[in-house]
C-alpha positions, -999 to 999 in steps of 0.1 A, spaced: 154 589 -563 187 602 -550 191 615 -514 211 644 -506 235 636 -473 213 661 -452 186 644 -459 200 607 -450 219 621 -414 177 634 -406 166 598 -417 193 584 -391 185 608 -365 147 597 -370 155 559 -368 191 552 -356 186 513 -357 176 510 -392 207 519 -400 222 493 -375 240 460 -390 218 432 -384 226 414 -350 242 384 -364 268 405 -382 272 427 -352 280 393 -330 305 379 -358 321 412 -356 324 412 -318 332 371 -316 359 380 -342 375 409 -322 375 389 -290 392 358 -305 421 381 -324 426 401 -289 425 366 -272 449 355 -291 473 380 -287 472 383 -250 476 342 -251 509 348 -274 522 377 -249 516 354 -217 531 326 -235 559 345 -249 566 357 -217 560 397 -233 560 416 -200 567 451 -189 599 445 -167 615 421 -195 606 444 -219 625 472 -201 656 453 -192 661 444 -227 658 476 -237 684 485 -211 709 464 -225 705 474 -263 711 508 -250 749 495 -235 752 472 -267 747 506 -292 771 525 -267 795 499 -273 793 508 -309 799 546 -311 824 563 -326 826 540 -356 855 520 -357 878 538 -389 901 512 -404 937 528 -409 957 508 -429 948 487 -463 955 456 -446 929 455 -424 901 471 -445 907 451 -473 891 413 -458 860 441 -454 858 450 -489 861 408 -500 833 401 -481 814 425 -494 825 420 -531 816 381 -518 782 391 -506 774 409 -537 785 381 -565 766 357 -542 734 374 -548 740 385 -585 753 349 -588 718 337 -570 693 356 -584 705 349 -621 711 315 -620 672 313 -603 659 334 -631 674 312 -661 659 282 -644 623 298 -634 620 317 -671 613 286 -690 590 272 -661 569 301 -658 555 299 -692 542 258 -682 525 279 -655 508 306 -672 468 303 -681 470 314 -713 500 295 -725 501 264 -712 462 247 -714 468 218 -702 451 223 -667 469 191 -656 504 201 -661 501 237 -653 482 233 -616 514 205 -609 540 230 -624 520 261 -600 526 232 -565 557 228 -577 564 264 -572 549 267 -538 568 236 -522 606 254 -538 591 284 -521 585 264 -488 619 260 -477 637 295 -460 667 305 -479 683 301 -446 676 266 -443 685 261 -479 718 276 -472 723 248 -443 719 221 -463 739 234 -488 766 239 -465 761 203 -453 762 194 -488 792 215 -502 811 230 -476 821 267 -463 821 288 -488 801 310 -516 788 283 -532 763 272 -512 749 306 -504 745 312 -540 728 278 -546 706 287 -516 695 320 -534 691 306 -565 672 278 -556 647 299 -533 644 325 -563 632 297 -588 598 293 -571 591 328 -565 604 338 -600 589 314 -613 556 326 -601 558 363 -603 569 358 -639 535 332 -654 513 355 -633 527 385 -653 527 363 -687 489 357 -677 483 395 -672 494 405 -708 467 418 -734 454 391 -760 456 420 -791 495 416 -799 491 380 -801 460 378 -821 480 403 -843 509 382 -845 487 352 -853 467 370 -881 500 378 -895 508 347 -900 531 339 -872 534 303 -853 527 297 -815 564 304 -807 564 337 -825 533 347 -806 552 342 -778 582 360 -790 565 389 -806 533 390 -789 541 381 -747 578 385 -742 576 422 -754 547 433 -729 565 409 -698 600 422 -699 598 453 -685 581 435 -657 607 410 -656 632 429 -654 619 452 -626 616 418 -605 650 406 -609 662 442 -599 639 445 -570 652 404 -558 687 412 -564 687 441 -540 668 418 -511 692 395 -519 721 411 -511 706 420 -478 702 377 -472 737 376 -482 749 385 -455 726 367 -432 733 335 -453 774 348 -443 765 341 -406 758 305 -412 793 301 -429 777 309 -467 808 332 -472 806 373 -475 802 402 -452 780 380 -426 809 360 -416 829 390 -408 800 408 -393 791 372 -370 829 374 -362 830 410 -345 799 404 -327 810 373 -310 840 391 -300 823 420 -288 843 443 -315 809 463 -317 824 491 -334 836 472 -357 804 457 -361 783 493 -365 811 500 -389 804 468 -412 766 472 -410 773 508 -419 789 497 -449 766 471 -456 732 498 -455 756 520 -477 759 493 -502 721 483 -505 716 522 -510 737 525 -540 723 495 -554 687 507 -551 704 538 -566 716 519 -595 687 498 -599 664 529 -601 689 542 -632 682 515 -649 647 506 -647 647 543 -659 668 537 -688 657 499 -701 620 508 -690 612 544 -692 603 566 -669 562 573 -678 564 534 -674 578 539 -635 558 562 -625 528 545 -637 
């Protein structure tokens, strides 16, 4: 018996606590509240979060973006053209990064996936192995690096690539484990071996997937690029960290204009050819 939502709002009316959660869940639910809005008024007080700080900060961002407006214009080629190096510098760092991570991670995501690698042994140590590469900040990466190798590109694009191994790495076995069984089985009932059910049977139904990862990582990392540049990675950053610790801060607002512009035509680009190598109907799926 079915009944209708007039008839159920009378039934409430009739007996509102029936309809009540039962008082243990009602005390979880309030115990739970009270401990997530204890814990935020702890952090506030110990983060010393307070009206009046909050103000005067807010006071001085205002005279920092005043400081930044109008736009510094650059008028000869000699000065603009250190600002178009580092970003040219920012962006081979992250196209640099985010391939070299994605050669390395391809190869280890299939020892990861479910359905291609059975051996629960290996795969579980090959999935931790993921999650500690993924530990470390690309920041810190990019420390050591520069500890390691010097100023310069190089470590910033060893920093990327090295932090895009263990998330590549997992984003690509859990797509491997999400593809259908039915091209493989028809692979295998043709005839085919284990590698060209891989070949035929996965990489087809994974590379649009792929491929829309290392698009959508390339873009964020350009944008850690030029954080990675502040530390003395090489690109924009370094020119940006300059101006701002000489107070140039219209020169500043100018390079982070720049900088927003270029992550803009890259998603623009990116979107042209996910549209092209993928399809469209696949997009907007």
């Amino acid at each position: 018996m079915t009944l209708s939502p007039q008839q159920v709002a009378e039934a409430r009316a009739r007996v509102p606590l029936a309809f009540r959660a039962p008082l243990s869940q009602r005390l979880q639910r309030a115990a739970t509240w009270a401990l997530l809005i204890g814990l935020i008024l702890w952090c506030l007080y110990d983060f010393d979060v307070t009206p009046a700080r909050i103000w005067t900060g807010l006071g001085r961002l205002g005279t920092v973006a005043s400081f930044m407006f109008p736009p510094h214009v650059w008028t000869t080629w000699e000065a603009f053209a250190p600002i178009l190096e580092g970003l040219g510098e920012t962006l081979a760092i992250a196209f640099l990064g985010t391939l070299l991570g994605a050669v390395v991670a391809f190869p280890l995501s299939f020892l990861g996936a479910k359905n291609i690698n059975r051996l629960n042994v290996l795969r579980l140590g090959v999935r931790r192995g993921y999650d500690v590469i993924r530990a470390f900040e690309t920041l810190i990466l990019a420390l050591i690096f520069i500890r390691a190798f010097g100023l310069g590109p190089l470590p910033g694009i060893l920093a990327i690539a090295v932090s895009e191994i263990g998330t590549f790495a997992k984003l690509f076995s859990e797509a491997i484990e999400n593809t259908s069984t039915r091209q493989v089985e028809g692979v295998r009932a043709a005839g085919g071996s284990r590698l060209q059910q891989i070949r035929f049977g996965v990489a087809p139904q994974v590379n649009p997937v792929i491929l829309s990862i290392l698009l959508y990582n390339f873009e964020s990392n350009v944008r850690s690029g030029t954080i990675l540049g502040i530390v003395g990675a090489g690109g924009i950053g370094f020119l940006l960290s300059d101006r701002i610790a000489a107070y140039k801060w219209d020169e500043a607002w100018s390079i982070i204009f720049l900088i927003i512009a270029m992550v803009y035509v890259i998603d623009w680009l990116s979107g042209i050819v996910r549209a092209r190598l993928i399809g469209k109907q696949e997009l907007a799926k």
